[in-house]
KOLKEFI-542552 format. One record per atom (N, C-alpha, C): residue number from 1; atom name; x, y, z. Coordinates in nm, 4 decimals. Each point is the difference from the previous one (the first is absolute). Example, Ala and Ser with C-alpha at 12.3 -4.5 7.8 and 13.67 -1.06 7.14 Angstrom:
<recs>
1, N, 1.3190, -0.5690, 0.7800
1, CA, -0.0890, 0.1190, 0.0000
1, C, 0.0900, 0.1200, 0.0000
2, N, -0.0350, 0.1050, -0.0720
2, CA, 0.0820, 0.1190, 0.0060
2, C, -0.0770, 0.1090, 0.0730
</recs>
This chain:
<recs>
1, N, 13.1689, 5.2097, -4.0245
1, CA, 0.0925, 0.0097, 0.1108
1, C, 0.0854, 0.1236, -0.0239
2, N, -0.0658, 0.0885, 0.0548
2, CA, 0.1118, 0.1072, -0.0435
2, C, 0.1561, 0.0206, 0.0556
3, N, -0.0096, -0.0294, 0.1201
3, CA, 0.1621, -0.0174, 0.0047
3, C, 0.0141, -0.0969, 0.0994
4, N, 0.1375, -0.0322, -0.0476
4, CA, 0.0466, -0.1184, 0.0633
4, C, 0.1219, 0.0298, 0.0960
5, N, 0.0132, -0.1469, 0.0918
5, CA, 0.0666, 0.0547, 0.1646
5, C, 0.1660, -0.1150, -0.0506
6, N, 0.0963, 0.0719, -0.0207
6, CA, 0.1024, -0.0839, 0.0605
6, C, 0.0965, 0.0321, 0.0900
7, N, 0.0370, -0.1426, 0.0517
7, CA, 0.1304, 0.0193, 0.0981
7, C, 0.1121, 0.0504, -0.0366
8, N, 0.0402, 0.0603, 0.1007
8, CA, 0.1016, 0.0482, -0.0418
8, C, 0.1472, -0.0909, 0.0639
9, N, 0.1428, 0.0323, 0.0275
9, CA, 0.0918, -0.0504, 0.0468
9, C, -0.0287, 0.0120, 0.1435
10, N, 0.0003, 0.1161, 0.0284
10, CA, -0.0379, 0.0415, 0.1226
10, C, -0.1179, -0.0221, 0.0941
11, N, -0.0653, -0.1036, -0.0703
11, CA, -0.1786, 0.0227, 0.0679
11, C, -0.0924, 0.0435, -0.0166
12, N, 0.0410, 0.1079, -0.0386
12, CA, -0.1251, 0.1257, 0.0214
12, C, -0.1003, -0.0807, -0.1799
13, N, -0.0761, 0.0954, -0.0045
13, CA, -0.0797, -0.0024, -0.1489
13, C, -0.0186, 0.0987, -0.0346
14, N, 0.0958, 0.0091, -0.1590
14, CA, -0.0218, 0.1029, -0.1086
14, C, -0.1011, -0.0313, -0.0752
15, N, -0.0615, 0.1271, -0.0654
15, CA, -0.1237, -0.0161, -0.0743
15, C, 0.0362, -0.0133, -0.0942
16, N, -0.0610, -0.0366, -0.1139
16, CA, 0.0321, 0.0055, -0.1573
16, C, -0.1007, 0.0127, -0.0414
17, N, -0.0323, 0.1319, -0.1094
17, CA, -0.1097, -0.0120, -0.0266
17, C, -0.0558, -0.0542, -0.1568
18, N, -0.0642, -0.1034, 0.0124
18, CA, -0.0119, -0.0477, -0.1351
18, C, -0.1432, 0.0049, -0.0966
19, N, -0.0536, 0.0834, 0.0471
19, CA, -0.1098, 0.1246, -0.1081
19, C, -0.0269, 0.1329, 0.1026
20, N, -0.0555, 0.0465, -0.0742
20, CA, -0.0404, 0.1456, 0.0585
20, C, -0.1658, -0.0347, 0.0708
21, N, 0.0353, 0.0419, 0.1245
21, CA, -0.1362, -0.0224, 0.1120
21, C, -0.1067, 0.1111, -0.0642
22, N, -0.1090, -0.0665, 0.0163
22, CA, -0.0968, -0.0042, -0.0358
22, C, -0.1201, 0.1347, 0.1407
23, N, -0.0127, 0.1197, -0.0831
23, CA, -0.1121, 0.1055, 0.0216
23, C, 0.0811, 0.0494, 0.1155
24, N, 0.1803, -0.0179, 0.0803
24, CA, 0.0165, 0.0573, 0.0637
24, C, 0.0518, 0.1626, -0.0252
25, N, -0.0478, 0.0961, 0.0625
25, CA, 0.1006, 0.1121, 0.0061
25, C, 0.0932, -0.0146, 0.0549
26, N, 0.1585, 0.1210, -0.0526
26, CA, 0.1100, -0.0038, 0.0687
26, C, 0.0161, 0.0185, 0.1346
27, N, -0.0857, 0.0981, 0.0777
27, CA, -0.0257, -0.0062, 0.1502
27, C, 0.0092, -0.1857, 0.0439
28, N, -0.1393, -0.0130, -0.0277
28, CA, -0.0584, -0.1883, 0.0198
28, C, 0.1563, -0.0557, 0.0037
29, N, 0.0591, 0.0079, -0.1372
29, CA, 0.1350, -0.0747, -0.0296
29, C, 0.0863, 0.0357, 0.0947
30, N, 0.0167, 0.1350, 0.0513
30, CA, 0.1194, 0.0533, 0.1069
30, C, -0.0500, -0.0781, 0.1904
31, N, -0.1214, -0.0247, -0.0658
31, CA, -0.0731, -0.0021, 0.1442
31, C, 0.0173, -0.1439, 0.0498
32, N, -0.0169, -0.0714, -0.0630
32, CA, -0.0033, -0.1723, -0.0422
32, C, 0.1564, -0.0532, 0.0075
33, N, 0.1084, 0.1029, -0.0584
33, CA, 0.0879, -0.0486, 0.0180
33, C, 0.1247, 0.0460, 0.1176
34, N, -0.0897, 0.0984, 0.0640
34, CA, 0.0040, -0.0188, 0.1461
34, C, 0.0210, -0.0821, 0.0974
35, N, -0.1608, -0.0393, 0.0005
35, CA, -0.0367, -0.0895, 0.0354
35, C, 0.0618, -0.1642, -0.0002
36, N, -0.0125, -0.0009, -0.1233
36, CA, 0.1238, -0.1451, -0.0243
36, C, 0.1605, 0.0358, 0.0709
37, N, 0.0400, 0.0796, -0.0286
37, CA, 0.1712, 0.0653, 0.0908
37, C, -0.0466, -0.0719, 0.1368
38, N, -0.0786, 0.0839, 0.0508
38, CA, -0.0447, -0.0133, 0.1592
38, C, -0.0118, -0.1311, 0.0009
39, N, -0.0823, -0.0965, -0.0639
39, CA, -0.0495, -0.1327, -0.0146
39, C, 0.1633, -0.0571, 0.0643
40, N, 0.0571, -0.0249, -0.1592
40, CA, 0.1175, -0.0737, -0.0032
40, C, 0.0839, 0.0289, 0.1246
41, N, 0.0054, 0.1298, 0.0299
41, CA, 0.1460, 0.0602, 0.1748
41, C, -0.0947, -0.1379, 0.0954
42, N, -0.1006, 0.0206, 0.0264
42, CA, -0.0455, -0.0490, 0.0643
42, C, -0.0155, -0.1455, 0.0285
43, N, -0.0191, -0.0854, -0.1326
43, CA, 0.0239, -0.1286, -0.0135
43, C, 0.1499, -0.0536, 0.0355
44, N, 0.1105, 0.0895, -0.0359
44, CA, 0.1319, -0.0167, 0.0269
44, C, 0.0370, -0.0087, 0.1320
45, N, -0.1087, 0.0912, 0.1171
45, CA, 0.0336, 0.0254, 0.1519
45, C, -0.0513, -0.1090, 0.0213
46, N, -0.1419, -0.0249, -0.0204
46, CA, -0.0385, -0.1656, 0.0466
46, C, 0.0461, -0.0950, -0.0115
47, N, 0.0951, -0.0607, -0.0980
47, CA, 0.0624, -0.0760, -0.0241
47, C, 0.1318, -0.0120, 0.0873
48, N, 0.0658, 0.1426, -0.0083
48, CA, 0.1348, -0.0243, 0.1686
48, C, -0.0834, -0.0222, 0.1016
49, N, -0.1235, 0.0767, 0.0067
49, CA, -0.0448, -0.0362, 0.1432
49, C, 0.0118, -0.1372, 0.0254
50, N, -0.1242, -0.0918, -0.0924
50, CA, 0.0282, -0.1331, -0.0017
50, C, 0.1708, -0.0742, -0.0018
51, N, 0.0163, 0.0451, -0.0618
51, CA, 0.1611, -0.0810, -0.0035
51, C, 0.0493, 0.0246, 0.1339
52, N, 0.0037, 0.0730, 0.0558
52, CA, 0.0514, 0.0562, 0.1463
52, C, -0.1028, -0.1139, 0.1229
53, N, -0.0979, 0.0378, -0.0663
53, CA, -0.1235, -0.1388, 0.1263
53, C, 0.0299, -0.1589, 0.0140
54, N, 0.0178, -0.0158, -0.1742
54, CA, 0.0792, -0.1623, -0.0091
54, C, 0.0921, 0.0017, 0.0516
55, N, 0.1050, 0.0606, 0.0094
55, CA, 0.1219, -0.0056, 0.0687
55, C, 0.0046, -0.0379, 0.1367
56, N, -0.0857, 0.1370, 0.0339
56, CA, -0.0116, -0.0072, 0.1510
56, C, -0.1102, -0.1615, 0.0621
57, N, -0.0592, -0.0356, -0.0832
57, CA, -0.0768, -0.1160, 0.0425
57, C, 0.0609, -0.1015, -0.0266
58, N, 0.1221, -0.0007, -0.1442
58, CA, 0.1152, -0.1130, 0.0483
58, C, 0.0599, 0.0010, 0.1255
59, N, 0.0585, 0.0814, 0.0503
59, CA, 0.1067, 0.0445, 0.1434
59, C, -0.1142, -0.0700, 0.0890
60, N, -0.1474, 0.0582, 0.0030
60, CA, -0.0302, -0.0752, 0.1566
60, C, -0.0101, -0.1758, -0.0169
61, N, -0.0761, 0.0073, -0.1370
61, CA, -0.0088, -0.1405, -0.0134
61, C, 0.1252, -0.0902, 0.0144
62, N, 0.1400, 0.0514, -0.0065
62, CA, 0.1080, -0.0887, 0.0366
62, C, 0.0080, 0.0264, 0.1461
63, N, -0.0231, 0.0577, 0.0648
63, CA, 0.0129, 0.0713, 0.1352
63, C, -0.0434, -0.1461, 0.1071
64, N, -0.2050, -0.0397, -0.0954
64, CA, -0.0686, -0.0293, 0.0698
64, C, 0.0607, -0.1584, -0.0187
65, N, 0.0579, -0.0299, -0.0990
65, CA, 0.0216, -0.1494, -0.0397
65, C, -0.0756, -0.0365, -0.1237
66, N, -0.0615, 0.0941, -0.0743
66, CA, -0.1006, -0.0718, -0.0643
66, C, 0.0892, 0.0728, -0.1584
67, N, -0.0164, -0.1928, -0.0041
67, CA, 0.0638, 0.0384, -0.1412
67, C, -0.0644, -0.0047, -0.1417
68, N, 0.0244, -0.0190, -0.1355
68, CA, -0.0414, 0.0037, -0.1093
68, C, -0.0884, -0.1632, 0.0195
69, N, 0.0984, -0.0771, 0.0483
69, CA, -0.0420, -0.1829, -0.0158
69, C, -0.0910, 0.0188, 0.1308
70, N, -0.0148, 0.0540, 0.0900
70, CA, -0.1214, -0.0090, 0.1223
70, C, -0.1446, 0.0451, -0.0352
71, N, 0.0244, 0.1328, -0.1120
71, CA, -0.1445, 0.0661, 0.0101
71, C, -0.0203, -0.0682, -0.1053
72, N, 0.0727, -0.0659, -0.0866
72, CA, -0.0760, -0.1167, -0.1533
72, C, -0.0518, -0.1382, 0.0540
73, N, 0.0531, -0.0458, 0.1077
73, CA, -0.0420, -0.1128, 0.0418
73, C, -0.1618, 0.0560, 0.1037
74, N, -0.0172, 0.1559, 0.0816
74, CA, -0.0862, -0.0134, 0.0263
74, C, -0.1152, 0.0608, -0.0835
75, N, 0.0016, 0.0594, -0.0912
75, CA, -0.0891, 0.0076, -0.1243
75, C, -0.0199, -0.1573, -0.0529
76, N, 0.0863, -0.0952, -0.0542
76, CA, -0.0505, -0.1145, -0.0533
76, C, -0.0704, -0.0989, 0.1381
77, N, 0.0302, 0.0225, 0.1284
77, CA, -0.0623, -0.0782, 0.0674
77, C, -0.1765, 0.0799, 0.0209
78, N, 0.0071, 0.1173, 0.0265
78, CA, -0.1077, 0.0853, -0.0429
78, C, -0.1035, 0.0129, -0.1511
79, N, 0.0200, -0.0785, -0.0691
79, CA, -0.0213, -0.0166, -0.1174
79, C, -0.0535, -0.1525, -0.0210
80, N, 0.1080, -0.0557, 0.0474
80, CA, -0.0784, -0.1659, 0.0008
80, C, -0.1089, -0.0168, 0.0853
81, N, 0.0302, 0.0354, 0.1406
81, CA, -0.1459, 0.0342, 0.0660
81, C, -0.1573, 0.0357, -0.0730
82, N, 0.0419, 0.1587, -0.0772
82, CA, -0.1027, -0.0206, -0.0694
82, C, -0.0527, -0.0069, -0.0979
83, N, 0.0779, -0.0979, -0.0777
83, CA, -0.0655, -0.1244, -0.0981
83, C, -0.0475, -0.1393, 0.1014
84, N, 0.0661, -0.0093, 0.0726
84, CA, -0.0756, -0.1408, 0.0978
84, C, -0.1129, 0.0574, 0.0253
85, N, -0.0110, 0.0746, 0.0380
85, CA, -0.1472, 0.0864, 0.0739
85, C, -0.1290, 0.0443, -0.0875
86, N, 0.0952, 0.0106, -0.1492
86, CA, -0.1122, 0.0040, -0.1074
86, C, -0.0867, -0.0712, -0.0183
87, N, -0.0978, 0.0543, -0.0780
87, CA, -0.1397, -0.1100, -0.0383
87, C, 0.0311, -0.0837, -0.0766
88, N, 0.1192, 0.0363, -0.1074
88, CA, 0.0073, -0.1175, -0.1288
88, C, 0.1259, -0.0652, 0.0871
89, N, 0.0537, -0.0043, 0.0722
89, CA, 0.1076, -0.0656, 0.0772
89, C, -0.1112, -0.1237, 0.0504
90, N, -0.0827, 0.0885, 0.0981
90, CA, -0.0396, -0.1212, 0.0728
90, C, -0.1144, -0.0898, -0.0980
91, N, -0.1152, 0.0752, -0.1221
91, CA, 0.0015, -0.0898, -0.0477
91, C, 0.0541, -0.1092, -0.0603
92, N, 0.1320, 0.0610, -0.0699
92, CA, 0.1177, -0.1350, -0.0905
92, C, 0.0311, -0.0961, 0.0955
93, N, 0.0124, 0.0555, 0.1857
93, CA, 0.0229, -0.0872, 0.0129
93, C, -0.1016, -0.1363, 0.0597
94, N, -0.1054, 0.0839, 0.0152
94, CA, -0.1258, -0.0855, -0.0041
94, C, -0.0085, -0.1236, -0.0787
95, N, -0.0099, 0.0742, -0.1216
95, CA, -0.0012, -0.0770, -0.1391
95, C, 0.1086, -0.1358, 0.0124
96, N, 0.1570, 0.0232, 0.0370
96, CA, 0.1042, -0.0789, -0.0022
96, C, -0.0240, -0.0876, 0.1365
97, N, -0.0699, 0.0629, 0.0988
97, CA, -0.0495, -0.1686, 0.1315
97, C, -0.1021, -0.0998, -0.0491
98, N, -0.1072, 0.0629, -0.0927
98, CA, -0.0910, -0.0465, -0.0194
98, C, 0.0429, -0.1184, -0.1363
99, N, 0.0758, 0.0651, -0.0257
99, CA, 0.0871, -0.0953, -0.1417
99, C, 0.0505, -0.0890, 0.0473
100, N, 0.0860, -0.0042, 0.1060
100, CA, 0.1052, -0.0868, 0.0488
100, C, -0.0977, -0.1303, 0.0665
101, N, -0.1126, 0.0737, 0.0832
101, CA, -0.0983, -0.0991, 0.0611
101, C, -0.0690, -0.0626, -0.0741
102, N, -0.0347, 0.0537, -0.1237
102, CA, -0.0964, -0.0767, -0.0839
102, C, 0.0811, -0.1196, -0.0529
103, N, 0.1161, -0.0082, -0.0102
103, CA, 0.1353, -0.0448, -0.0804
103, C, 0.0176, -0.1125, 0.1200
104, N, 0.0104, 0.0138, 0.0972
104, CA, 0.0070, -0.0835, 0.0853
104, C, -0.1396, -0.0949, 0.0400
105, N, -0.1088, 0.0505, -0.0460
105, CA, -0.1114, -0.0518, 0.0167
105, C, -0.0118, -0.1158, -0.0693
106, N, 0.0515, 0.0488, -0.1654
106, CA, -0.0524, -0.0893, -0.0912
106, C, 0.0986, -0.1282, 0.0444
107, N, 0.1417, 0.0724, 0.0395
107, CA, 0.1013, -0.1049, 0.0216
107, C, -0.0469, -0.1135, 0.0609
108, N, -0.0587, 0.0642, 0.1538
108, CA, -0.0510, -0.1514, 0.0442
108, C, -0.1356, -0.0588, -0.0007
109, N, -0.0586, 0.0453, -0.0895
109, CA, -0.1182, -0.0578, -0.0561
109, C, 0.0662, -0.1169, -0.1532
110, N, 0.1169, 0.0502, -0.0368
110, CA, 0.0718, -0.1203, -0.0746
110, C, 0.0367, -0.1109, 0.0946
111, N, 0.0667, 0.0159, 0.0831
111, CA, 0.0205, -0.0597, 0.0947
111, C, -0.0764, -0.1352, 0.0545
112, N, -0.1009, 0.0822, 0.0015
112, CA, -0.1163, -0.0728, 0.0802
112, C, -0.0805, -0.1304, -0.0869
113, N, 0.0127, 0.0879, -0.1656
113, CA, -0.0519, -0.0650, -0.1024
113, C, 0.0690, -0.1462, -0.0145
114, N, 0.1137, -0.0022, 0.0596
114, CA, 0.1010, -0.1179, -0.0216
114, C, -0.0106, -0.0939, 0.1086
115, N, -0.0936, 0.0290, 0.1575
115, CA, 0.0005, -0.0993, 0.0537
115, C, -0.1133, -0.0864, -0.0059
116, N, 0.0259, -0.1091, -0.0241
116, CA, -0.0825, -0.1318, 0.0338
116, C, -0.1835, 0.0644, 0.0565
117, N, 0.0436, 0.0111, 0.0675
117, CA, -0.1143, 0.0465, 0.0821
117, C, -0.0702, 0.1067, -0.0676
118, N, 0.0346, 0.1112, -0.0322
118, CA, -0.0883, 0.0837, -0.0892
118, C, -0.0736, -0.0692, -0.1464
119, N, 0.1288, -0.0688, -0.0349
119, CA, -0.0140, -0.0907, -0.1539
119, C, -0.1493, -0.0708, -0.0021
120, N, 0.0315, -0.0965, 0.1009
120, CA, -0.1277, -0.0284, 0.0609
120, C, -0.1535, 0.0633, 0.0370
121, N, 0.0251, 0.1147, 0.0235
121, CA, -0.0971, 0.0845, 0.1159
121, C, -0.0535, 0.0676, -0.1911
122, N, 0.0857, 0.0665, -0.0615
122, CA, -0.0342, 0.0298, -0.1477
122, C, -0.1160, -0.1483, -0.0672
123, N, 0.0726, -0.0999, 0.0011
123, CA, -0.0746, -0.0796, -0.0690
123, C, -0.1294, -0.0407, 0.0602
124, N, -0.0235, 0.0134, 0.1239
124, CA, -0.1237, 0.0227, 0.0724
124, C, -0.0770, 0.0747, -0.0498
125, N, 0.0278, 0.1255, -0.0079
125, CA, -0.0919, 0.1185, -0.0193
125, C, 0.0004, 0.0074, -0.1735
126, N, 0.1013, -0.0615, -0.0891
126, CA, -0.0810, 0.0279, -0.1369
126, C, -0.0777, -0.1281, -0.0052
127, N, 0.0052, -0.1443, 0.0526
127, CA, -0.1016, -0.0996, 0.0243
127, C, -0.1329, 0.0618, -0.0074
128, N, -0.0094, 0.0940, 0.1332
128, CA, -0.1526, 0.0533, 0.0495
128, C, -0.0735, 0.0818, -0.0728
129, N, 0.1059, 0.1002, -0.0970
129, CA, -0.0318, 0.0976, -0.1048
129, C, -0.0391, -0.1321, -0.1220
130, N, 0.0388, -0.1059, -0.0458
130, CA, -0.0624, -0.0585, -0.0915
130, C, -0.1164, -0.0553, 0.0475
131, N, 0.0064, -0.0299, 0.1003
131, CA, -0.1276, -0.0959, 0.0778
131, C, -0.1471, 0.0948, -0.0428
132, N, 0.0564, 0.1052, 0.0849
132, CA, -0.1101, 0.1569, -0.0407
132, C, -0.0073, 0.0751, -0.1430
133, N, 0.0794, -0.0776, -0.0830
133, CA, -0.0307, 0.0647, -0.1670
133, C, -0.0933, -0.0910, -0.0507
134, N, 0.0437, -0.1262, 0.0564
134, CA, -0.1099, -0.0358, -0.0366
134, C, -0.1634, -0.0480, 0.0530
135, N, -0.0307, 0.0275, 0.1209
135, CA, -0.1239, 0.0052, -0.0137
135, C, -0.0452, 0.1222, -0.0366
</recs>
């Protein structure tokens, strides 16, 4: 790593150089660190630019009504949408009807096991299963 980038107070980035770069000539070196000058002015203008755009897109956004708590509630309502809409959404929730029904199935097949009448209708049919084991 031949040289390294820090911040400064101000923003910008001073170089430091912490070995000697490697097969450049002093031209290359004058040329390169040009280049980086220009780099950094430039990163500094983009950054007011931006700061100047947020600003201005706070002002309309209070203008329009739309506040910090409006555009989070319509991102999370935009968001739950699509996880409902997902494949593993709608499988889990596949999975969780099919659970609940099976759960309810067995329920009243307990149910059923307890009336008279099935009790009966059971002892019928293992009767017929011995009848038929043994011939």
């Amino acid at each position: 790593m031949p040289d390294a980038m820090t911040k400064t107070s101000v923003g910008a980035y001073k170089s430091q150089l912490t070995s000697e770069p490697v097969d450049l000539t002093e031209a290359e070196q004058m040329e390169l660190k040009s280049e980086l000058t220009k780099l950094e002015a430039e990163i500094v203008t983009l950054r007011q630019a931006l700061g100047a755009k947020e600003r201005r897109c706070g002002v309309l956004k209070r203008k329009l009504g739309l506040t910090t708590l409006v555009g989070l509630r319509q991102n999370l309502s935009k968001s739950w949408h699509d996880v409902q809409v997902s494949n593993a959404y709608v499988k889990q929730k596949t999975s969780v009807a099919l659970s609940i029904m099976s759960s309810a199935i067995c329920r009243k097949f307990g149910d059923m096991k307890k009336l008279a009448t099935f009790r009966s209708f059971e002892g019928q049919m293992f009767n017929k299963y011995l009848l038929n084991q043994r011939n």
